[in-house]
DSSP file (Angstrom, degrees, kcal/mol; ACC not computed):
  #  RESIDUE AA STRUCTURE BP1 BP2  ACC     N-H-->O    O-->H-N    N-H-->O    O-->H-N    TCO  KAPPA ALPHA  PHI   PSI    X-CA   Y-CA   Z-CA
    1    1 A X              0   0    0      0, 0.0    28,-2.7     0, 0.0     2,-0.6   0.000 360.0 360.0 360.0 121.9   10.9    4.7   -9.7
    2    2 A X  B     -a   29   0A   0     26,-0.2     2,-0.4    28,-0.1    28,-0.2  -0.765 360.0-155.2 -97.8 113.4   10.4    4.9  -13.6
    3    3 A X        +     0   0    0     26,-2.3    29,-0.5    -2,-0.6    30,-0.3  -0.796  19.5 171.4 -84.6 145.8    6.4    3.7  -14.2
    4    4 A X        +     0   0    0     -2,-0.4    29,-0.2    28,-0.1    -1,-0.2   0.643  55.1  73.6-109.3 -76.2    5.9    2.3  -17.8
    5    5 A X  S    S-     0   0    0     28,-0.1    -1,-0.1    27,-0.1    28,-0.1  -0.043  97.9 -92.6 -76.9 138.4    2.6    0.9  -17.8
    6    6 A X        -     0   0    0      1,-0.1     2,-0.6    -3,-0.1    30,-0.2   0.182  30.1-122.6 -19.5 141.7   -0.5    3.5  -17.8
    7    7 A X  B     +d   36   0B   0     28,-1.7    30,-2.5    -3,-0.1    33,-0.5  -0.806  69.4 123.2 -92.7  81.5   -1.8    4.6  -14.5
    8    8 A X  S >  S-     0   0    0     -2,-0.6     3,-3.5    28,-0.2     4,-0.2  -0.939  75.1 -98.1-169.5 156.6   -5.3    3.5  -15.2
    9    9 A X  G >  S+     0   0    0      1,-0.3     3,-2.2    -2,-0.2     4,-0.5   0.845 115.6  59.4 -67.3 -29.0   -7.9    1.1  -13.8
   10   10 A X  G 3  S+     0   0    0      1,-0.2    -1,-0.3     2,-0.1     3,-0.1   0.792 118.3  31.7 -81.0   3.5   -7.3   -1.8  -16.0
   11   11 A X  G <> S+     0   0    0     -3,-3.5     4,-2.8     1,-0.1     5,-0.3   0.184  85.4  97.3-116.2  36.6   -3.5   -2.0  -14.7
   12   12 A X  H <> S+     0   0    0     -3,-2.2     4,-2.8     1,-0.2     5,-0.2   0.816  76.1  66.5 -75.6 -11.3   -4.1   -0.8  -11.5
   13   13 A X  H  > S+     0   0    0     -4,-0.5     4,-1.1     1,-0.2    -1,-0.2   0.910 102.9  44.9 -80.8 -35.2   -4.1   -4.7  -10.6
   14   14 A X  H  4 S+     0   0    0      2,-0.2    -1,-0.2    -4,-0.1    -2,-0.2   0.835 114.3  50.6 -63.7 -37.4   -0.3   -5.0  -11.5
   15   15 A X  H >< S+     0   0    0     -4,-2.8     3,-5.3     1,-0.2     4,-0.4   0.945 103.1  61.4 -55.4 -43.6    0.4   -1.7   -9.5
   16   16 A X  H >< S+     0   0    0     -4,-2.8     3,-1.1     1,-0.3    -1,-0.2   0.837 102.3  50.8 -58.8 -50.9   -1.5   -3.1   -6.5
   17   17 A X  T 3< S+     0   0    0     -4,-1.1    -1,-0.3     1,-0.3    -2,-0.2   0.492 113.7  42.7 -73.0  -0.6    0.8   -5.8   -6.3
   18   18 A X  T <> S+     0   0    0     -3,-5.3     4,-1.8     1,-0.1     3,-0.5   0.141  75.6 108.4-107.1  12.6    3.9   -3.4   -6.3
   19   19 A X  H <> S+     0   0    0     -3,-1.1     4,-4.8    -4,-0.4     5,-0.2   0.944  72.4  56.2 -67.0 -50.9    2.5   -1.1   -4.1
   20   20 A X  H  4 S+     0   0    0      1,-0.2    -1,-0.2    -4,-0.2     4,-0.1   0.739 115.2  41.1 -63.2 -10.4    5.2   -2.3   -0.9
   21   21 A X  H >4 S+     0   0    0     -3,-0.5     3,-3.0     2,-0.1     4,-0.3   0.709 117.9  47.1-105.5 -69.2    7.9   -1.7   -3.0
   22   22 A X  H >< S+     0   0    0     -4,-1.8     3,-1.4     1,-0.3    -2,-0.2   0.909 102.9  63.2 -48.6 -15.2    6.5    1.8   -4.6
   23   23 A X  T 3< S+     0   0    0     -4,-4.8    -1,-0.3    -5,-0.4    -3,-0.1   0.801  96.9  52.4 -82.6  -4.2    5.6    3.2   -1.9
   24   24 A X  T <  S+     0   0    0     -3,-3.0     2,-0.4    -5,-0.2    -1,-0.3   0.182  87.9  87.9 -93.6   8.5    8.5    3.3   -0.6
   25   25 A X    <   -     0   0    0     -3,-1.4     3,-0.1    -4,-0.3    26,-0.0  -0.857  64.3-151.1-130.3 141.2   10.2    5.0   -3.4
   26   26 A X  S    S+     0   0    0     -2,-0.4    33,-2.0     1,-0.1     2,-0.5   0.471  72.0  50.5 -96.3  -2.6   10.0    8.7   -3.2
   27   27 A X  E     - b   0  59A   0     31,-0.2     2,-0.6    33,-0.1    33,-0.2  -0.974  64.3-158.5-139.3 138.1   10.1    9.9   -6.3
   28   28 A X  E     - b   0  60A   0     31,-1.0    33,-2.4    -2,-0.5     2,-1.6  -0.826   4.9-160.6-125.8 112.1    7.8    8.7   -9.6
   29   29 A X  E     +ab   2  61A   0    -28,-2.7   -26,-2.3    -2,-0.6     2,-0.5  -0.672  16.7 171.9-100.1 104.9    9.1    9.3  -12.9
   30   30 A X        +     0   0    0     -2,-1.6    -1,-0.1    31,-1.2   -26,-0.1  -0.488  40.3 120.7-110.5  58.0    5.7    9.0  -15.3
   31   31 A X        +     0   0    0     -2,-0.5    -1,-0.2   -28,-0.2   -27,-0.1   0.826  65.3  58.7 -86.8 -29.9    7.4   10.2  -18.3
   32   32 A X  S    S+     0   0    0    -29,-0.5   -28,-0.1    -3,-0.4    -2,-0.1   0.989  92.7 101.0 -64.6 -60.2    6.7    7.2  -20.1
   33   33 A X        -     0   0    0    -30,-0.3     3,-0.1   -29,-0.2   -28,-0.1   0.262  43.3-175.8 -56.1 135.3    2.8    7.6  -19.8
   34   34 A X  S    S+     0   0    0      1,-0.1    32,-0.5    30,-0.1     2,-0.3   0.949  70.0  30.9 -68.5 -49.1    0.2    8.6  -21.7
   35   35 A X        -     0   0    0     30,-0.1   -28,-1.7    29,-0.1     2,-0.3  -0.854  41.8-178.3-128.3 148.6   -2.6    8.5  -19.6
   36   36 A X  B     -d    7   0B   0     -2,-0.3   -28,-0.2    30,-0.2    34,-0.1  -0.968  18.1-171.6-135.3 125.1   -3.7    8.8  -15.9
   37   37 A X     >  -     0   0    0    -30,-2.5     4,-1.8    -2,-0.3     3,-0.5  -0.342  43.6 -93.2-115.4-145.8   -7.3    8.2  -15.2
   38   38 A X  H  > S+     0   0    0      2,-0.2     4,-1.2     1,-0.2     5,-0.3   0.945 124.6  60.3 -92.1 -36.4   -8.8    8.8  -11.9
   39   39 A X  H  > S+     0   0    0      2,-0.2     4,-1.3     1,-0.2    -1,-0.2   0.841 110.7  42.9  -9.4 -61.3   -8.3    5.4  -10.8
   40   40 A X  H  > S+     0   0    0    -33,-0.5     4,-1.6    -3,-0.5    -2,-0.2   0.825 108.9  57.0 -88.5 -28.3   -4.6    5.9  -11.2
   41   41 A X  H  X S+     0   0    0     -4,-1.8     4,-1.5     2,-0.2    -1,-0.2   0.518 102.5  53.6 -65.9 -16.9   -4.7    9.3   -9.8
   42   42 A X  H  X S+     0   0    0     -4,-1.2     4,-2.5     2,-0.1    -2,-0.2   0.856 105.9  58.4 -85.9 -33.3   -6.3    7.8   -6.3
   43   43 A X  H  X S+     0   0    0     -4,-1.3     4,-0.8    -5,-0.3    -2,-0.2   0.781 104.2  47.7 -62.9 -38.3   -3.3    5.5   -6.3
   44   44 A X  H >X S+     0   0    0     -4,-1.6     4,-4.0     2,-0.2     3,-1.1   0.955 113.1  53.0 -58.9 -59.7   -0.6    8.5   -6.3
   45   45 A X  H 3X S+     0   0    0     -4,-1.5     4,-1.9     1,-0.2     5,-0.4   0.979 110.8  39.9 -68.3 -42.1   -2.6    9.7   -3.8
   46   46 A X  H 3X S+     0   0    0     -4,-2.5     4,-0.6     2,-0.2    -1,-0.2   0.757 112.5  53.4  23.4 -80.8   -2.4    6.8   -2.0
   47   47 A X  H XX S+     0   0    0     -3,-1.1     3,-1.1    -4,-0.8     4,-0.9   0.912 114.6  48.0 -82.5 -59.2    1.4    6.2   -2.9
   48   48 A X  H 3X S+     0   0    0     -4,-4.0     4,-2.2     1,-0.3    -1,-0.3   0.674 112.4  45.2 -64.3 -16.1    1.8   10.2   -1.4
   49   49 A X  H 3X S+     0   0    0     -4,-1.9     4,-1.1     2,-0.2    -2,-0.3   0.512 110.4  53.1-120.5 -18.0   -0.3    9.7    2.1
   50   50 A X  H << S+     0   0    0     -3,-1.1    -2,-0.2    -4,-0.6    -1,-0.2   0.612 113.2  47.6 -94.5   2.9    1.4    6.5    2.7
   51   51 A X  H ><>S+     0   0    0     -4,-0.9     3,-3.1    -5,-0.2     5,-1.6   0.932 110.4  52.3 -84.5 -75.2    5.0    8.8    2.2
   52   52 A X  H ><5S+     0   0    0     -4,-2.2     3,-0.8     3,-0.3    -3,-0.2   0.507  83.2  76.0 -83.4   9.8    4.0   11.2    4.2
   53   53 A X  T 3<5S+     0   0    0     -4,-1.1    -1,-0.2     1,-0.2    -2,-0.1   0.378 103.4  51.1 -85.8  36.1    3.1    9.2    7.1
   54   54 A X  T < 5S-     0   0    0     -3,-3.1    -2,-0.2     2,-0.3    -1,-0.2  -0.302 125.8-109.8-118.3  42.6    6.9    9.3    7.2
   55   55 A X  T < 5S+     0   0    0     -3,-0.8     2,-0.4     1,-0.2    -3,-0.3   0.756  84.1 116.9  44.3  46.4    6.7   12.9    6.9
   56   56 A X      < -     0   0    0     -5,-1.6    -2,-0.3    -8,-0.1    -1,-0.2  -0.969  52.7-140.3-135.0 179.3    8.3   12.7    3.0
   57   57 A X        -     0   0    0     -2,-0.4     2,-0.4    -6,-0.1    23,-0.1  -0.717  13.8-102.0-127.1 167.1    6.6   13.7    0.3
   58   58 A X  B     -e   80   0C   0     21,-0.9    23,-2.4    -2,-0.2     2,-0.6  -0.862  22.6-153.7-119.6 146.9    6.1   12.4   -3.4
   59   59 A X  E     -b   27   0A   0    -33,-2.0   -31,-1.0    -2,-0.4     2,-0.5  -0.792   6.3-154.8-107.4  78.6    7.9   13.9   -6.4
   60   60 A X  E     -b   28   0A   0     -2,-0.6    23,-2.2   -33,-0.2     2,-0.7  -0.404  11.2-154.6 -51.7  98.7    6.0   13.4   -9.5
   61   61 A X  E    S-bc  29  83A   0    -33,-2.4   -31,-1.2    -2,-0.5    23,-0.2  -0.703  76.1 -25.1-103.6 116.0    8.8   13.6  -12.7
   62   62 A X  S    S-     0   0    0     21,-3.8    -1,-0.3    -2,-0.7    22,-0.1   0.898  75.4-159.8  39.8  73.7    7.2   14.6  -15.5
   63   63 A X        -     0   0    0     -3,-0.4     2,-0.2    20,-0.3   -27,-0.0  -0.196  35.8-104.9 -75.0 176.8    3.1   13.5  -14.9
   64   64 A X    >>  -     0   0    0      1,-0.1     3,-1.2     2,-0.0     4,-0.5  -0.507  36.2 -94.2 -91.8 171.9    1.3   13.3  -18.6
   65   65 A X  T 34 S+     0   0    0      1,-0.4     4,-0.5     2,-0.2     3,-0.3   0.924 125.0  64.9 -54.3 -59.2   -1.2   16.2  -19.7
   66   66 A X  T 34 S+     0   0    0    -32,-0.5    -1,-0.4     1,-0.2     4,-0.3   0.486  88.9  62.8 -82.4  51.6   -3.8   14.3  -18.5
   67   67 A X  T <> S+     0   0    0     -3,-1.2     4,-2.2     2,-0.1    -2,-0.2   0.815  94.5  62.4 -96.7 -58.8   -2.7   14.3  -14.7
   68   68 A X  T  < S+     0   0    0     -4,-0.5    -2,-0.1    -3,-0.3    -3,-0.1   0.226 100.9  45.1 -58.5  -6.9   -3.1   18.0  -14.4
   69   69 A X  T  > S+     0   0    0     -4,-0.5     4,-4.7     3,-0.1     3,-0.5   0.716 119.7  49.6-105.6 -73.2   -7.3   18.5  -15.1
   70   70 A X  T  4 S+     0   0    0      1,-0.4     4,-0.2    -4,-0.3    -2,-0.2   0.778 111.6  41.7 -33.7 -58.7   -7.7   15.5  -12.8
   71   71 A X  T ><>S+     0   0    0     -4,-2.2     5,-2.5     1,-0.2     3,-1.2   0.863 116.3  55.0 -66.8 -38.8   -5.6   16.6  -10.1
   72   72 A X  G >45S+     0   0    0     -3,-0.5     3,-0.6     1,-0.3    -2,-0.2   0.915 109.4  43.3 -33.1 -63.3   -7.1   20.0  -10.6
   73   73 A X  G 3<5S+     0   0    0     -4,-4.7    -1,-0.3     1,-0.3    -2,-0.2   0.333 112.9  46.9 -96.5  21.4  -10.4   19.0  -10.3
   74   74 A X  G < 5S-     0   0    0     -3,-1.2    -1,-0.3    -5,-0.3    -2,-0.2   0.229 103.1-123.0-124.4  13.3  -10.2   16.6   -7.3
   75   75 A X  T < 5S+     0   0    0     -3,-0.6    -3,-0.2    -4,-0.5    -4,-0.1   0.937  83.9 114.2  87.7  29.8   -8.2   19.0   -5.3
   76   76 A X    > < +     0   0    0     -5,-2.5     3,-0.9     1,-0.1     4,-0.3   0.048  34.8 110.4-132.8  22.9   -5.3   16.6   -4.7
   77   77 A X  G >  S+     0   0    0     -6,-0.4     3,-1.7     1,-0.2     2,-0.2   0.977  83.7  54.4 -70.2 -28.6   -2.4   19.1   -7.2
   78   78 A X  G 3  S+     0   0    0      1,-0.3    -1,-0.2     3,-0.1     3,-0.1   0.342  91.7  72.5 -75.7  12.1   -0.5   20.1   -3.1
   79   79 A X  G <  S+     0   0    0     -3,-0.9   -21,-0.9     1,-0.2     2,-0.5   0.311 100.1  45.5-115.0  -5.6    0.0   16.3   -2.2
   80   80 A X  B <  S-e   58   0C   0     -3,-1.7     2,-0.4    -4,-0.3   -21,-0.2  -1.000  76.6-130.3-153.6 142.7    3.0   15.8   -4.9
   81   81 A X        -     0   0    0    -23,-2.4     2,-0.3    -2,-0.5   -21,-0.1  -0.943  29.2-146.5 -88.0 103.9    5.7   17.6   -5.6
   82   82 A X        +     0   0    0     -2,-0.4     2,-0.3   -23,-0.2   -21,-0.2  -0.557  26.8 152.7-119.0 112.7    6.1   18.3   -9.6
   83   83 A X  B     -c   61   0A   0    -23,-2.2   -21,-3.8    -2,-0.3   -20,-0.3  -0.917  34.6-116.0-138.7 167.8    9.1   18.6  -11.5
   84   84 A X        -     0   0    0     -2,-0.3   -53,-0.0   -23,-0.2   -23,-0.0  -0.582  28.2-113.0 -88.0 158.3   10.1   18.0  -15.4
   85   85 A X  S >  S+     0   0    0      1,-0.2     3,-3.7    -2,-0.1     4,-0.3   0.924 110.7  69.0 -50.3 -46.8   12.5   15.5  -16.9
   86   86 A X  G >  S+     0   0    0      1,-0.3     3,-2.0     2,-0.2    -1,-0.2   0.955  94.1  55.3 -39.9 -50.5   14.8   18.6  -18.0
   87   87 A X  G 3  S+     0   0    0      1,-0.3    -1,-0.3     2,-0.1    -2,-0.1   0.379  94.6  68.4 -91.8  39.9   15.7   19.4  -14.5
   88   88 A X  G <         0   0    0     -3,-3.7    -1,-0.3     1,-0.0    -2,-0.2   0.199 360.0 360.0-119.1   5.5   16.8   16.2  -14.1
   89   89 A X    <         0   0    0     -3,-2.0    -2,-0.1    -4,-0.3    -3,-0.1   0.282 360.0 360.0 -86.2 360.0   19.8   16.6  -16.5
């Protein structure tokens, strides 16, 4: 599932209404984004804890720079799996 719009609270209102269909999709390709704020970062987890209560897990394809401090610092980097666009070629 390719996200476009920013993972951040003021579109978190469009996600929320896609949720039944992203949540089902195991893998989230956030190459397009600039930003993730923490907002958008509970919503991955979210997106990952409703994935793995079907024991799969969520593959984050290329998060932006800020994803990685965030994730850091709430403890949440082992709930998604992290890969780059590149190894998708």
């Amino acid at each position: 599932m390719k996200l476009e719009r920013e993972l951040t609270r003021d579109m978190l209102p469009a996600y929320w209404a896609e949720r039944h269909t992203l949540f089902g999709a195991e893998r989230a390709d956030l190459s397009k984004l600039k930003q993730i704020d923490s907002v958008g970062l509970a919503f991955l987890v979210q997106w990952s804890q409703a994935l793995a209560a079907g024991n799969k897990a969520l593959t984050l394809i290329s998060p932006p720079t800020s994803f990685y401090p965030l994730a850091d610092l709430y403890g949440v980097s082992s709930l998604f799996e992290l890969t780059d666009n590149t190894a998708e070629s």
